[in-house]
N, C-alpha and C positions, 0 to 999 in steps of 0.2 A: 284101421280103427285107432290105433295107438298112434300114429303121425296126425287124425285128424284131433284127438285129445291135447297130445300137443302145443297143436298148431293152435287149440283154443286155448291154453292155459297161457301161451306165450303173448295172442293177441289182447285176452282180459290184462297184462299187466302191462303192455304196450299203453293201452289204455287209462288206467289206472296211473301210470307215470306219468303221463303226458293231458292226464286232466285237470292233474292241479292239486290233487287230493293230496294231503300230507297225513303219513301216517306218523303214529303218535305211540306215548312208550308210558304204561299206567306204572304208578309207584304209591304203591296203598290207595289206589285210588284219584289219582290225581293226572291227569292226562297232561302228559308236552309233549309238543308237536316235537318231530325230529330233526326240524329245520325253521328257520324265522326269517324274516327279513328286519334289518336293524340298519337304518338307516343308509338304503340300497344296497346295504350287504348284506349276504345271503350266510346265516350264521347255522353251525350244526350242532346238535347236541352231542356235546364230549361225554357229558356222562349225569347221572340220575341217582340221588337216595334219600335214604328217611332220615330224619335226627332225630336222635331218641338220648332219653335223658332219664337216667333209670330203666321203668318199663312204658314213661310215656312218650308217644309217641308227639311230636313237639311241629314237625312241620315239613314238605320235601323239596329238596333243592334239585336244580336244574343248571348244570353251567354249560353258555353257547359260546363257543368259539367260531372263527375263519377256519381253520384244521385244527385235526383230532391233535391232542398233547396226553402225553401219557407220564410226565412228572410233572412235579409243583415248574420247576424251572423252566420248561416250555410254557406254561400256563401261564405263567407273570412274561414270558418274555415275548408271547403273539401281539403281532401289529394287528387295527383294526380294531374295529368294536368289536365288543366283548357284552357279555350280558348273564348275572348270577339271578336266576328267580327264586321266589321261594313262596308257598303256599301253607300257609296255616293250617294244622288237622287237631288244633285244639284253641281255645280262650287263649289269650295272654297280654299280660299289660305290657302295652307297646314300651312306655318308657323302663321297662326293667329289658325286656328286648334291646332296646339302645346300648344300655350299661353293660351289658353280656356282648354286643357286638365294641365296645370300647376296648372291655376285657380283655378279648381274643387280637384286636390288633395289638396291646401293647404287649401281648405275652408271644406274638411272633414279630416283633419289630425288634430292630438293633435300636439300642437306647441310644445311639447317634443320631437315629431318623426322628423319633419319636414328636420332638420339639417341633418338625415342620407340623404333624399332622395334626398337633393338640387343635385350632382354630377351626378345621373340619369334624372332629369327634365330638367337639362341643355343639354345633354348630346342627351335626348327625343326631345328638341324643337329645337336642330342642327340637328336632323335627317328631321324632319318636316321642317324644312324652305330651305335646299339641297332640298328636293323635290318639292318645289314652288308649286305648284297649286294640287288639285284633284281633277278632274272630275267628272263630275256623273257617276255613274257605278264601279268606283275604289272602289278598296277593303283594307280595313285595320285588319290585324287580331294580335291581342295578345293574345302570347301563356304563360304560365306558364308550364315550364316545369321542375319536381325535377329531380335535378342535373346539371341544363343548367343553370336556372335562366328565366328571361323575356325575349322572343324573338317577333321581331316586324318584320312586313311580308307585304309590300305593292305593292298592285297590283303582287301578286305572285313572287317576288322579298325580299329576306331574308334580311335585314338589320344584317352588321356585327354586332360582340359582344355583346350578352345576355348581359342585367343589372341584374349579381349579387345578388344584396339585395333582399331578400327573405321580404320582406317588399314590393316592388317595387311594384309588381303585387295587392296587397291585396289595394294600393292606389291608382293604376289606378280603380281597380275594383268600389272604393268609389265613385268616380266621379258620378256613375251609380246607387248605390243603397246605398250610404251613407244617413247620418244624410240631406245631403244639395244637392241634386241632383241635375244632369245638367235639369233632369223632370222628375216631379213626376210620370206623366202618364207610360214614358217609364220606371222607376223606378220596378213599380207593374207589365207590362208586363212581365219583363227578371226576375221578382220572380214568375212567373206562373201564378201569380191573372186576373181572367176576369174583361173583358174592361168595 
């Protein structure tokens, strides 16, 4: 009896892997997949958490790698697309989100670098304030894609022309898991580390 239980529990996930179904990892609510395809790469989720600002709860990120990375240092230094989502769980004016994402790179950038990025964070927080507001439930995804550049993706709506600088992506990604994080908690999430 216990070989034929088994032999079923091994065939339903026989199944179950080989159907296509992707399971998925809830973070207050907010379901990612634990794998994606990104421009025919087959990208994993490194890691998942909430950003919270005070006691609200603001929004949850998702960072997909090619392999797992377990510090900031592998994180910036994976070949391959790359992809940061993030998921609204409350109102916010998109273009104060812009300013808060300029913030965060210049406060984990060497002020050596900074002078390349200025023509992209400008360029970032026109796109953010054109879109006035985001909702709960909207979606923001940056992609790193070699050969494209940074491509920014809201609420399933492509935003024209990739930012270029191949820099670009590695100081969005600091925001999240630099030296000065937007939070620490979410920081250790989206590097793997338990809560």
């Amino acid at each position: 009896m216990k070989t034929f239980r088994s032999l079923g529990l091994f065939c339903v996930a026989t199944l179950l892997a080989t159907s296509g179904w992707a399971a998925t990892v809830d973070v207050a609510g907010v379901k990612l997949e634990d794998s994606i395809d990104l421009q025919g790469s087959k990208l994993l989720l490194n890691g998942a958490g909430l950003r919270t600002k005070v006691v609200f709860k603001v929004y949850v990120a998702g960072l997909y790698l090619n392999k797992k990375a377990a510090t900031p240092e592998e994180v910036l230094a994976a070949t391959g697309p790359k992809r940061m989502s993030l998921t609204m769980l409350r109102d916010i004016d998109a273009g104060e989100l812009g300013k808060l994402f300029t913030k965060g790179v210049e406060d984990n950038t060497p002020k050596a670098e900074i002078g390349k990025l200025i023509p992209g964070l400008v360029r970032m927080g026109q796109l953010f304030a054109d879109q006035k507001n985001l909702k709960s439930g909207d979606n923001v995804v940056i992609d790193w894609v070699p050969g494209t550049g940074t491509t920014l993706t809201i609420n399933g709506k492509l935003q024209p022309e990739p930012f270029k600088e191949p820099e670009f992506f590695n100081a969005l990604m600091r925001i999240w898991v630099g030296d000065k994080p937007a939070d620490g908690k979410l920081k250790d999430a989206l590097l793997g580390k338990p809560a």
